[in-house]
C-alpha positions as a LaTeX table, in Angstrom:
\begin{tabular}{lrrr}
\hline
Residue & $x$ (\AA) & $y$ (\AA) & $z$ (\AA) \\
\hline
Unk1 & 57.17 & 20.97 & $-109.08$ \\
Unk2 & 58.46 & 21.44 & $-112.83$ \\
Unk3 & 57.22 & 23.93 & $-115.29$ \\
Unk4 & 57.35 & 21.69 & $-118.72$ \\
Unk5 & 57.63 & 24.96 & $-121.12$ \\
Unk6 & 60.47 & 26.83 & $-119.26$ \\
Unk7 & 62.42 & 24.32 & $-117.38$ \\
Unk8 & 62.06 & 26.11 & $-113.69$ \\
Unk9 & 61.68 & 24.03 & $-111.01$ \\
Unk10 & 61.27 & 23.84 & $-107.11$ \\
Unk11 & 60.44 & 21.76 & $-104.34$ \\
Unk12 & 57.03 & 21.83 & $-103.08$ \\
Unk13 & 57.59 & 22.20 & $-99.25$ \\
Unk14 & 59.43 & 25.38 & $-100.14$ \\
Unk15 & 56.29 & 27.14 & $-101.62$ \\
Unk16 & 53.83 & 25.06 & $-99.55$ \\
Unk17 & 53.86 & 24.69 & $-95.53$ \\
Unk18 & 53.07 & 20.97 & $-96.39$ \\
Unk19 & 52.41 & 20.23 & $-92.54$ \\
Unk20 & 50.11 & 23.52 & $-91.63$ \\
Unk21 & 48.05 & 22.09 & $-94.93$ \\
Unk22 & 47.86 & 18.44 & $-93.48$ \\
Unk23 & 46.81 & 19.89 & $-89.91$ \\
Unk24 & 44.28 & 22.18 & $-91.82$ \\
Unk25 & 42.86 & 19.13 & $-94.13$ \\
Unk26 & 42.60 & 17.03 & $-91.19$ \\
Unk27 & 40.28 & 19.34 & $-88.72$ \\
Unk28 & 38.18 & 20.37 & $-92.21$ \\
Unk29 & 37.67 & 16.53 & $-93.31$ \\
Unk30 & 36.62 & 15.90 & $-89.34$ \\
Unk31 & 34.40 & 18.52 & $-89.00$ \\
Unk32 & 32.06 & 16.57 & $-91.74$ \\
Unk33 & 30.50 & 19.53 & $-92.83$ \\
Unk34 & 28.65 & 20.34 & $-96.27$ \\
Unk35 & 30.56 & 19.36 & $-99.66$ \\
Unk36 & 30.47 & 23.04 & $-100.67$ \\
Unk37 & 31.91 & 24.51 & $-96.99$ \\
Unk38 & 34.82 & 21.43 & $-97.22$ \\
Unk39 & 35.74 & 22.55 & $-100.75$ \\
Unk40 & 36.30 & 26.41 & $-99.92$ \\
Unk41 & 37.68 & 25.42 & $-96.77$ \\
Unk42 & 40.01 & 23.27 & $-98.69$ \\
Unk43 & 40.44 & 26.37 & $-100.79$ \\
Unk44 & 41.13 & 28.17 & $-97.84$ \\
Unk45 & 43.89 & 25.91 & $-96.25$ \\
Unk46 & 45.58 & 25.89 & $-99.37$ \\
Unk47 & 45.28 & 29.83 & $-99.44$ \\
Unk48 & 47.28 & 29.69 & $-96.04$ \\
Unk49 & 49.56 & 27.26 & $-96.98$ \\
Unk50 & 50.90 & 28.89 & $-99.96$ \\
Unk51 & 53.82 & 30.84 & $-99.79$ \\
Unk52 & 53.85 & 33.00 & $-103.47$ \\
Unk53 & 57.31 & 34.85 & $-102.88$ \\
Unk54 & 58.82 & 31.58 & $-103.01$ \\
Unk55 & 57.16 & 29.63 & $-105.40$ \\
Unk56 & 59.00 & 29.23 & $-108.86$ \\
Unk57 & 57.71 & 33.05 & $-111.02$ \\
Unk58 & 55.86 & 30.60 & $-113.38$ \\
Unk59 & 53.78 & 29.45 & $-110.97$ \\
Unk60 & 50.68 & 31.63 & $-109.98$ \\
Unk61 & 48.09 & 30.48 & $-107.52$ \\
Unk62 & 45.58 & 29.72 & $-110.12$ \\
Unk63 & 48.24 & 26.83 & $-111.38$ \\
Unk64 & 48.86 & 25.62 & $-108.31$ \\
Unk65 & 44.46 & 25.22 & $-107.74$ \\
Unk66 & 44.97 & 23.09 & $-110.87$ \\
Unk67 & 46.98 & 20.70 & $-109.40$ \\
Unk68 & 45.03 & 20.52 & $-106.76$ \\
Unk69 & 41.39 & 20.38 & $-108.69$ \\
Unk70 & 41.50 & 16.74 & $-109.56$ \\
Unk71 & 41.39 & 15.37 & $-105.66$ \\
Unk72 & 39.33 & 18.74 & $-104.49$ \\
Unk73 & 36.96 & 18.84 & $-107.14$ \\
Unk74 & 37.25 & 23.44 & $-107.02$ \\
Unk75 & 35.07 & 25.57 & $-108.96$ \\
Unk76 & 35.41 & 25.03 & $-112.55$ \\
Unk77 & 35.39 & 28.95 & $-113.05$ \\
Unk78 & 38.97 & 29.30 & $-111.21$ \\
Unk79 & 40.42 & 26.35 & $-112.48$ \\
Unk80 & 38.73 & 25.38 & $-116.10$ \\
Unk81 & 37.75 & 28.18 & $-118.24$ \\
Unk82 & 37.70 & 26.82 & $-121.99$ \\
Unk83 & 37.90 & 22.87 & $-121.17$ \\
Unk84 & 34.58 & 21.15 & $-120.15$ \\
Unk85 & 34.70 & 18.79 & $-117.62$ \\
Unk86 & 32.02 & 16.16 & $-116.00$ \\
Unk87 & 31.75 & 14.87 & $-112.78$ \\
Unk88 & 32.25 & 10.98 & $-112.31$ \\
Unk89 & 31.71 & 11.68 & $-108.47$ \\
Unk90 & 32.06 & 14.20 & $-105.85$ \\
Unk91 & 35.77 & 14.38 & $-106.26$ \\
Unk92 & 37.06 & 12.73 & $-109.13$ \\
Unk93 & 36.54 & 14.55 & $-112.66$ \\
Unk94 & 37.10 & 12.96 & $-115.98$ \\
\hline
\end{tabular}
């Protein structure tokens, strides 16, 4: 992962217990439960997964929900607070 302003950098499995979040994804997707449980619980498993005291300083949790936003389809109050957004489908945004 690569901050564009300030040049810092870092590998995502160092910030992110990549297979804990995979196990996690896995036994929320399979459980086939409501659209609005899956997405906290998505928000959840990527709660556990992250790993903030090693994660590059410019990167804060909120950022990180970003990236994440376009598959997940989280709350636009954590993730977009000026831009508007509109749902194509129940997770892809435009």
């Amino acid at each position: 992962m690569i901050n564009k302003e300030t040049k810092e950098w870092a590998p995502v499995p160092r910030f992110l217990d990549v297979p804990q979040l995979v196990k996690d994804v896995t036994a929320i997707t399979d459980a086939a439960r409501s659209t609005k449980f899956t997405k906290m619980m998505m928000g959840l498993a990527l709660l556990k997964a992250y790993k903030p005291f090693q994660a590059p300083k410019s990167l804060a949790l909120v950022d990180l929900w970003r990236k994440f936003d376009k598959s997940w389809d989280f709350p636009r109050t954590l993730t977009r607070s000026t831009e508007q957004s509109t749902a194509i489908g129940p997770l892809t945004t435009r």
